[in-house]
C-alpha positions as CSV (number, residue, x, y, z in Angstrom):
1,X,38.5,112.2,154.8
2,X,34.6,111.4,154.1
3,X,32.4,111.4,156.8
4,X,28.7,111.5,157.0
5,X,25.6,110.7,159.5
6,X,23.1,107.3,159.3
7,X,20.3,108.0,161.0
8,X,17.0,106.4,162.4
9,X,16.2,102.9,164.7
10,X,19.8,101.4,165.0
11,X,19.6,97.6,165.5
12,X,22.8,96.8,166.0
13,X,23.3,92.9,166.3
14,X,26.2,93.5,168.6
15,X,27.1,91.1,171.9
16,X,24.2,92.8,173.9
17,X,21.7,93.2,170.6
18,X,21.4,96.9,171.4
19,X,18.2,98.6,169.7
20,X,19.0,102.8,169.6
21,X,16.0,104.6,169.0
22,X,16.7,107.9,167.1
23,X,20.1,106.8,167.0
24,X,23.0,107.7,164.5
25,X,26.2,106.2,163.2
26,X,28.8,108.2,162.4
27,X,30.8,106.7,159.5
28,X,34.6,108.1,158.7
29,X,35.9,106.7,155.3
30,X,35.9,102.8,155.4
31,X,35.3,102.8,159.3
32,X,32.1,103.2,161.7
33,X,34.0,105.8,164.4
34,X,31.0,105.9,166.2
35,X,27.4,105.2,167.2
36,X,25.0,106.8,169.7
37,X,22.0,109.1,169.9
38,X,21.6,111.2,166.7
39,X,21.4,114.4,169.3
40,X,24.6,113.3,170.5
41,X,26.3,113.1,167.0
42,X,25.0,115.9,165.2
43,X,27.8,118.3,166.7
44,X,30.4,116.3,164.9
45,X,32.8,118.5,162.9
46,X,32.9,118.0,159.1
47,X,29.7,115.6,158.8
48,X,29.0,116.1,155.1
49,X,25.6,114.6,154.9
50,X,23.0,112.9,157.1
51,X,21.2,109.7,155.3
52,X,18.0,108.6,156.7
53,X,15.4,110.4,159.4
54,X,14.2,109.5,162.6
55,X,11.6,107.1,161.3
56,X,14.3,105.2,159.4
57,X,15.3,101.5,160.6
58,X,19.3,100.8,159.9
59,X,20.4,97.7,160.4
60,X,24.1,95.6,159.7
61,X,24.3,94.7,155.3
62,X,22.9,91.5,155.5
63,X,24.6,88.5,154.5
64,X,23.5,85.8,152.0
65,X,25.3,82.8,152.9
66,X,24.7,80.2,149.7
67,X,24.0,81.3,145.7
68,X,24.8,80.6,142.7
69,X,24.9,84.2,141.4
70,X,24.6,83.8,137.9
71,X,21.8,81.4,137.5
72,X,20.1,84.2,137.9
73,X,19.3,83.2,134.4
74,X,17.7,80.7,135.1
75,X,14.9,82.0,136.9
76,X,11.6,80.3,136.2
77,X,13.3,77.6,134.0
78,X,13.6,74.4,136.6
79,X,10.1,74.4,138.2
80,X,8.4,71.9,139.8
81,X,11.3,69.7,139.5
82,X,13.3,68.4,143.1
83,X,16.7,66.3,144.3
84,X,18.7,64.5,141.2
85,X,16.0,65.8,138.7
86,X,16.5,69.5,139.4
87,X,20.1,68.5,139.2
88,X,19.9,67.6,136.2
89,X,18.3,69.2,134.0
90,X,20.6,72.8,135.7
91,X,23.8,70.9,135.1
92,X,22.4,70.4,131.1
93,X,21.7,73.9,130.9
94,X,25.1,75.0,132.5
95,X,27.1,73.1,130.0
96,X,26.3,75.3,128.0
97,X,27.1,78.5,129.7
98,X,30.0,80.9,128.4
99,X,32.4,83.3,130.2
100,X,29.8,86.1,129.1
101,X,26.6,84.5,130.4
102,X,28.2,84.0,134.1
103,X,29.8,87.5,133.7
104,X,26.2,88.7,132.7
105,X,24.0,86.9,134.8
106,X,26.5,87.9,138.3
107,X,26.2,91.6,137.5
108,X,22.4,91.3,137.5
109,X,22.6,89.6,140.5
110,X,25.0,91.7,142.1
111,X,22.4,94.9,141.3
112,X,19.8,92.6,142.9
113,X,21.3,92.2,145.8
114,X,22.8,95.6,146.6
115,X,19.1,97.4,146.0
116,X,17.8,94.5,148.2
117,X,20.7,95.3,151.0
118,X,22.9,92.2,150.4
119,X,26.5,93.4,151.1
120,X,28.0,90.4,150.7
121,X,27.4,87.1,149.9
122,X,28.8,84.0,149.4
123,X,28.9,82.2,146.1
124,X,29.7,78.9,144.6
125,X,29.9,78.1,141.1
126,X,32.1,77.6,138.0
127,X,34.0,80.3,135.8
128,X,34.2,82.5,139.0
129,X,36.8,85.1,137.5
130,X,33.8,86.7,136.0
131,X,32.0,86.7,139.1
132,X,34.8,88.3,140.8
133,X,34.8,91.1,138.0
134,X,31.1,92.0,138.5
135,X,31.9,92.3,142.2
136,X,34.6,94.4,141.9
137,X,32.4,96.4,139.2
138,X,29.0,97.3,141.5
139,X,31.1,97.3,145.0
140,X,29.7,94.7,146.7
141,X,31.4,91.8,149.1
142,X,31.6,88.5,147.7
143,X,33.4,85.2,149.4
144,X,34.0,83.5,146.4
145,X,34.3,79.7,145.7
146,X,34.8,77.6,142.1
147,X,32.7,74.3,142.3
148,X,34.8,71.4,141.9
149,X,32.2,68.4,140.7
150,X,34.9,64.8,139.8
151,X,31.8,63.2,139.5
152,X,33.9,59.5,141.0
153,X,37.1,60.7,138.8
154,X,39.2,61.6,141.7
155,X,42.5,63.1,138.9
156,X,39.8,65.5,137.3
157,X,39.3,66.6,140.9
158,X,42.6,67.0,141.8
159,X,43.0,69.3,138.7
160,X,39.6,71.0,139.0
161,X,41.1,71.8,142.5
162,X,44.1,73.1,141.0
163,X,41.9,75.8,139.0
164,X,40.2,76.9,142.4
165,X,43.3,77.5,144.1
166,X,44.7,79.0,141.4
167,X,41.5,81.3,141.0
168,X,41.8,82.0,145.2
169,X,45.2,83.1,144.7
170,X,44.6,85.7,142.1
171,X,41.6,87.3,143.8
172,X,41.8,86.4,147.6
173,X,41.7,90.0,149.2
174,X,41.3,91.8,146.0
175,X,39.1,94.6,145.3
176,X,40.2,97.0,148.5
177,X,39.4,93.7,150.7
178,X,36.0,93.1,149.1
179,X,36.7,89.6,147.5
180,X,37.7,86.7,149.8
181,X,37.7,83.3,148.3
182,X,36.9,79.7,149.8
183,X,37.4,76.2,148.1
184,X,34.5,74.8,146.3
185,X,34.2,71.1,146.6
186,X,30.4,70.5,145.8
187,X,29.4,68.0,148.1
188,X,30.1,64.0,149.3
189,X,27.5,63.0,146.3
190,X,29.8,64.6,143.9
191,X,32.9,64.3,144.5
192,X,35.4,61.3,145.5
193,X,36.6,61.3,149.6
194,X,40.2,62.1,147.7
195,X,39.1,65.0,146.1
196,X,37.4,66.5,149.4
197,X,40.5,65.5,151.5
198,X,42.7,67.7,148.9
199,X,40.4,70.5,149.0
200,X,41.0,70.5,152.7
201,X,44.8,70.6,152.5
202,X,44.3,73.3,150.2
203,X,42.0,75.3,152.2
204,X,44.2,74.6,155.3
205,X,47.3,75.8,153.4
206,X,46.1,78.8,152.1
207,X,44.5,79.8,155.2
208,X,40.9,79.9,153.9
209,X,37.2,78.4,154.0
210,X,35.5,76.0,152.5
211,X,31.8,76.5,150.8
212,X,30.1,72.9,150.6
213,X,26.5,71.6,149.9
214,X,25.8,69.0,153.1
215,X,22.9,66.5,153.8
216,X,21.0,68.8,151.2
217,X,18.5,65.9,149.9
218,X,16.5,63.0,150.6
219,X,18.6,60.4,148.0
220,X,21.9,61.8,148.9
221,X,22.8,60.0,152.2
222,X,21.6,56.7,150.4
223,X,23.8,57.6,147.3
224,X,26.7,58.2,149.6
225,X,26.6,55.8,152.0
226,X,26.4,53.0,149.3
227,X,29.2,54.3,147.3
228,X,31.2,54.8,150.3
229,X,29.7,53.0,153.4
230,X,29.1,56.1,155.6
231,X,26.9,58.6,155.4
232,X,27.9,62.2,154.3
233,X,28.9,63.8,157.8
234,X,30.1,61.1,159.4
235,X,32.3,60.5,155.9
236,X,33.7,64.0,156.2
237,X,34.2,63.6,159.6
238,X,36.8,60.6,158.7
239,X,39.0,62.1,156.5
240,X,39.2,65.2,158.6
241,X,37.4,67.7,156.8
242,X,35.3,69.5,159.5
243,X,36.2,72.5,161.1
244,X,35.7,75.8,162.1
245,X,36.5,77.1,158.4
246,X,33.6,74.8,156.7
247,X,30.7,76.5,155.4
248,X,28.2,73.8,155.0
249,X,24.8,74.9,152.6
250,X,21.5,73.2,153.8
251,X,21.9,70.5,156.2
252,X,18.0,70.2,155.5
253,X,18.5,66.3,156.5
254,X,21.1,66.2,159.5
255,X,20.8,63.3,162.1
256,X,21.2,64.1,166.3
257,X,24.4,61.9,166.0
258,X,24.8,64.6,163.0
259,X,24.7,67.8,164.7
260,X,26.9,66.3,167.9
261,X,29.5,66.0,165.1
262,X,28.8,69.5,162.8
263,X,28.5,71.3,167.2
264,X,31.9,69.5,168.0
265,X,33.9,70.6,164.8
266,X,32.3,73.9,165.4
267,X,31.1,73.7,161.4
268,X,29.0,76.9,160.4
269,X,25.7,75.8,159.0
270,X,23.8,78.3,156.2
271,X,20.3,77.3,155.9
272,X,18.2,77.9,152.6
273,X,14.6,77.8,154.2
274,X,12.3,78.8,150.7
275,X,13.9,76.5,148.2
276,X,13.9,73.4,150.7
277,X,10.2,74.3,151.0
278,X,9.6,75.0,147.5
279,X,11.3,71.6,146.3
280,X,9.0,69.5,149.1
281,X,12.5,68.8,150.3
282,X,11.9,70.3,154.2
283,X,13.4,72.7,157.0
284,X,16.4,72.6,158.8
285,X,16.5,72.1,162.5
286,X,17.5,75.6,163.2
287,X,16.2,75.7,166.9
288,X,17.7,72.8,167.6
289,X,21.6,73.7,166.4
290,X,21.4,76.9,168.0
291,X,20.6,75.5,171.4
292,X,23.8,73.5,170.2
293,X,25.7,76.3,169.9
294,X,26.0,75.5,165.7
295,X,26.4,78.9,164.1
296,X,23.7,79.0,162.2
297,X,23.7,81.6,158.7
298,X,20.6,82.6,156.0
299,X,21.0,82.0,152.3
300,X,18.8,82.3,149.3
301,X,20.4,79.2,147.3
302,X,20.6,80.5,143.2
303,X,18.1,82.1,141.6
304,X,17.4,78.8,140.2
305,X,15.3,77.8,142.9
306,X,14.7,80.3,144.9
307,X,13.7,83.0,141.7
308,X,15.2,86.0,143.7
309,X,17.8,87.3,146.0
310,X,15.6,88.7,148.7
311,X,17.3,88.5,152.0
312,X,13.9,89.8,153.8
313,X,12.1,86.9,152.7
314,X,14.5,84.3,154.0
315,X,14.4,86.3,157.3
316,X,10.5,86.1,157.4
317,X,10.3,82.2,156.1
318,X,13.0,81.0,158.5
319,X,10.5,82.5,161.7
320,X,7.7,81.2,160.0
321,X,9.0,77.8,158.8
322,X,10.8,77.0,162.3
323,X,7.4,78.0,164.0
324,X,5.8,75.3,162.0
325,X,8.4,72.3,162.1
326,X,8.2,72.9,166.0
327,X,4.8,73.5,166.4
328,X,5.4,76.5,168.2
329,X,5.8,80.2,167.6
330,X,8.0,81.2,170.3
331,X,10.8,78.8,167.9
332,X,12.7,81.7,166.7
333,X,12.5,85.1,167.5
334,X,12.9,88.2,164.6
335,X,15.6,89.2,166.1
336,X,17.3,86.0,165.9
337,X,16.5,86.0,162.1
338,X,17.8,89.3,161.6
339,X,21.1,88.0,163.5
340,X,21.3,85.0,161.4
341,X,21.0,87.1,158.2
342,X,24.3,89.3,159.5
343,X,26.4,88.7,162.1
344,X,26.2,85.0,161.8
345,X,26.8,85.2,158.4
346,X,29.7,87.1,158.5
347,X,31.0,84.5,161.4
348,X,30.3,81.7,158.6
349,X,33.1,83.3,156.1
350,X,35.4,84.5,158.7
351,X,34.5,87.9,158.3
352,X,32.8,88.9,161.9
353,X,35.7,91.2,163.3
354,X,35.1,93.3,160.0
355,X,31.3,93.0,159.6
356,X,27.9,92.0,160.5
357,X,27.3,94.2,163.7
358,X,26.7,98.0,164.1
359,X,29.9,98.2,166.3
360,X,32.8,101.2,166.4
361,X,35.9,100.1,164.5
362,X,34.5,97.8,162.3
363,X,34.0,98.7,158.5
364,X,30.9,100.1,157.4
365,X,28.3,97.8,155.6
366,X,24.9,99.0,156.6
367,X,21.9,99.9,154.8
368,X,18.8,102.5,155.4
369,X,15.4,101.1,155.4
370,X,12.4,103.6,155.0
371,X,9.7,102.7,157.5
372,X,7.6,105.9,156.4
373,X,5.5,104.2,154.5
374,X,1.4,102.4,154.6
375,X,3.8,99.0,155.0
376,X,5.5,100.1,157.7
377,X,2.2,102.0,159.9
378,X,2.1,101.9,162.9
379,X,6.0,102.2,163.9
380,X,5.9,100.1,166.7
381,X,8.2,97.0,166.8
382,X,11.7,97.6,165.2
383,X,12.8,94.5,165.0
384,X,10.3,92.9,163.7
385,X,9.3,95.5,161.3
386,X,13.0,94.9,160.1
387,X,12.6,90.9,160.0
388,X,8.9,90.7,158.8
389,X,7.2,93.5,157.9
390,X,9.7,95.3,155.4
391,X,11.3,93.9,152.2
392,X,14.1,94.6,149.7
393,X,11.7,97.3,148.1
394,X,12.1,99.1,151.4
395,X,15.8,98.9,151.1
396,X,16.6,103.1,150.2
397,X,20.5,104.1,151.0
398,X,23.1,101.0,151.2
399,X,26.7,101.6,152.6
400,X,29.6,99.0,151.8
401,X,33.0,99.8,153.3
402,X,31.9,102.9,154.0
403,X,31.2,103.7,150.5
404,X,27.3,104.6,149.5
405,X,26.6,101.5,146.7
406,X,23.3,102.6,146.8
407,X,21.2,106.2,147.3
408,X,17.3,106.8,147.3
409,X,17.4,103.3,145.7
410,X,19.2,103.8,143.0
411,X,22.8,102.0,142.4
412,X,25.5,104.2,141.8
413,X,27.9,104.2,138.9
414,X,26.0,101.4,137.4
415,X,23.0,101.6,134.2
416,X,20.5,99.2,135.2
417,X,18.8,98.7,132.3
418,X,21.9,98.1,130.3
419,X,22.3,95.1,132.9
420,X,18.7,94.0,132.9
421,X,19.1,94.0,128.6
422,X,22.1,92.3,128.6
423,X,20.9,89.5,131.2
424,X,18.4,89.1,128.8
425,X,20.1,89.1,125.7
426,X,22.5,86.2,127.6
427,X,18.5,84.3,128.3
428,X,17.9,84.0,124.9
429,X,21.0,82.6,123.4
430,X,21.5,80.5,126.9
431,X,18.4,78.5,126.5
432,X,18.2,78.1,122.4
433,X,21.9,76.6,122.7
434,X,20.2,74.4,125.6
435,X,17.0,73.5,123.6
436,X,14.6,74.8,126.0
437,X,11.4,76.2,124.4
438,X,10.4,79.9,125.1
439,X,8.0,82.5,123.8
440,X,11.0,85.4,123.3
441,X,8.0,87.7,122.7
442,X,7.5,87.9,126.5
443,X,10.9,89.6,126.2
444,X,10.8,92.4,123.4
């Protein structure tokens, strides 16, 4: 039986947000047995090693809610574009893509994200049995969902939604328990009420979620309620779509009448606060749906838009970009940030009696921040070191099911620059077949 010692400031994000200075967490194969004060711990028989100090913060894996994993190749490509533009021009590119670029462009992500402490995130996008292979590769979590776009052609949806339940069958619980899988029904703007009704069904009769982009853009309630005469919650609201298993991506644009209906049909909402801002789209009302009671989860969106898959950053924006929409900088604590970016996150997949809290019994996703450094002097605030000071660069040990993915920064089992040259290599050949003009010399 393994068994080892975290130590340092233990912020758990449990029911009572406990904060254990000089604490530890003892950590027995897949499973945190328990957590306390590191004096307390240390007599523990057969603790084989002791990661972190007493200057160290630990806090839950955090939990990116919304990506698009392997458009990590696509960083840099789509900027200064917004809305059906942006759209467009990704979905040109992407028609292009091949089993090799996804498979490529998901491992880099996946190294990204583990050195940045993501333990698990949740992704939507096409040709996902090579996503599920990089996560099974580098250790990571991964709720996995293939988009389903019908595009008004409600028979391709129904047989693109045959493809994603065949593809949730084949992996759902794979990889010791690491891959879950959702449906992946776009959004209202992109596919047919008949093909969202089916993906419900199919969700429902699996006994799954659902990963969907919601009120994500200023033309899309315009678009939707003329091709369908309601707007996009209310319309998934009709054919009985919303529930406690929905993972909605964005609701940037959501109505009050909105949020009564998201609050009542207990829908989990991910916000994606830097691309929003970086496409002049705007920020969610965060403060406002959890006063409702709206579960409300953190998400990068894809590389795409966002350009990384920094969890610290989203964390940092989302208390600086509520404290700006409300005019007010008591809007959202750090601490609520930091329990957006875990345990509500792992609520939002259905994952929160396994993960997303420092709690005894549940499995062991954590990661080891190093707070010994000119960034992190003076060592006052914890939590707010944790939520805005720090960033994934201060990420050093990372823990996922109890297995160390990641020690003194580096990721185990795994070449980084063979990723990093094959991502590359994938770049190059990506955007010639796409036509989009590059100086490759910035490459060699």
């Amino acid at each position: 039986m393994s068994s080892f010692l975290i130590r340092g400031t233990i912020i758990t994000c449990d029911n009572k947000d406990r904060v254990i200075h000089d604490g530890a967490i003892l950590v027995e194969d897949k499973i945190i047995r328990k957590v306390g004060k590191y004096e307390d711990l240390t007599h523990e028989s057969k603790i084989e090693e002791v990661l972190g100090d007493k200057r160290s913060i630990v806090i839950p894996g955090l939990i990116n809610t919304h990506t698009h994993l392997s458009m990590t190749l696509f960083k840099g490509i789509l900027e200064g574009l917004t809305g059906m533009d942006w759209l467009k021009l990704a979905w040109s590119i992407e028609s292009n893509l091949t089993a090799h670029d996804i498979y490529a462009g998901a491992l880099l992500g996946c190294v990204e994200m583990l050195k940045s402490g993501t333990t698990c995130f949740a992704d939507h996008y096409f040709q996902m049995d090579n996503v599920a292979k990089a996560v099974k590769e580098t250790g990571i979590r991964g709720a996995l969902a293939e988009a389903v776009l019908d595009f008004g052609d409600s028979k391709r949806g129904g047989e693109l939604l045959k493809e994603g339940e065949s593809f949730a069958e084949r992996w759902h619980g794979k990889a010791d328990g690491r891959i879950t899988c959702m449906m992946g029904p776009h959004s209202t703007y992109t596919c047919t009420p008949e093909t969202l009704k089916l993906a419900s069904d199919i969700a429902r009769k699996l006994g799954i979620g659902i990963h969907i982009h919601l009120s994500e853009h200023r033309e899309e309630a315009t678009r939707v309620k003329r091709n369908y005469g309601r707007r996009p919650i209310p319309l998934l609201q009709s054919i009985g779509f919303l529930n406690n298993s929905v993972l909605a991506a964005h609701v940037t644009f959501a109505s009050d009448d909105d949020l009564v209906t998201l609050q009542k049909n207990q829908v989990n909402v991910n916000v994606n606060i830097y691309c929003k801002m970086k496409g002049g789209q705007g920020i969610a009302r965060i403060r406002e749906m959890l006063d409702m009671g709206i579960n409300v989860s953190l998400g990068t969106d894809g590389p795409a838009s966002h350009n990384n898959l920094d969890m610290f950053e989203e964390m940092k924006l989302s208390v600086a970009a509520t404290a700006l929409k409300y005019k007010n900088p008591k809007a959202l604590s750090a601490g609520e940030s930091i329990r957006m970016a875990t345990i509500n996150g792992a609520r939002a997949i259905g994952l929160d009696a396994k993960i997303g809290s420092i709690m005894e019994g549940k499995e062991a996703d954590l990661v080891v921040l190093n707070a010994s450094t000119v960034r992190a002097a003076p060592f006052f605030n914890p939590i707010v070191m944790a939520a805005q000071t720090l960033c994934g660069n201060d990420v050093e040990h990372v823990i996922v099911q109890g297995k160390k993915v990641v020690i003194h920064k580096k990721v185990i089992g795994i070449d980084e620059r063979r990723v990093i040259k094959e991502a590359e290599d994938r770049f190059i050949k990506l955007m010639n077949r796409s036509g989009i003009q590059f100086d490759p010399e910035i490459l060699s």
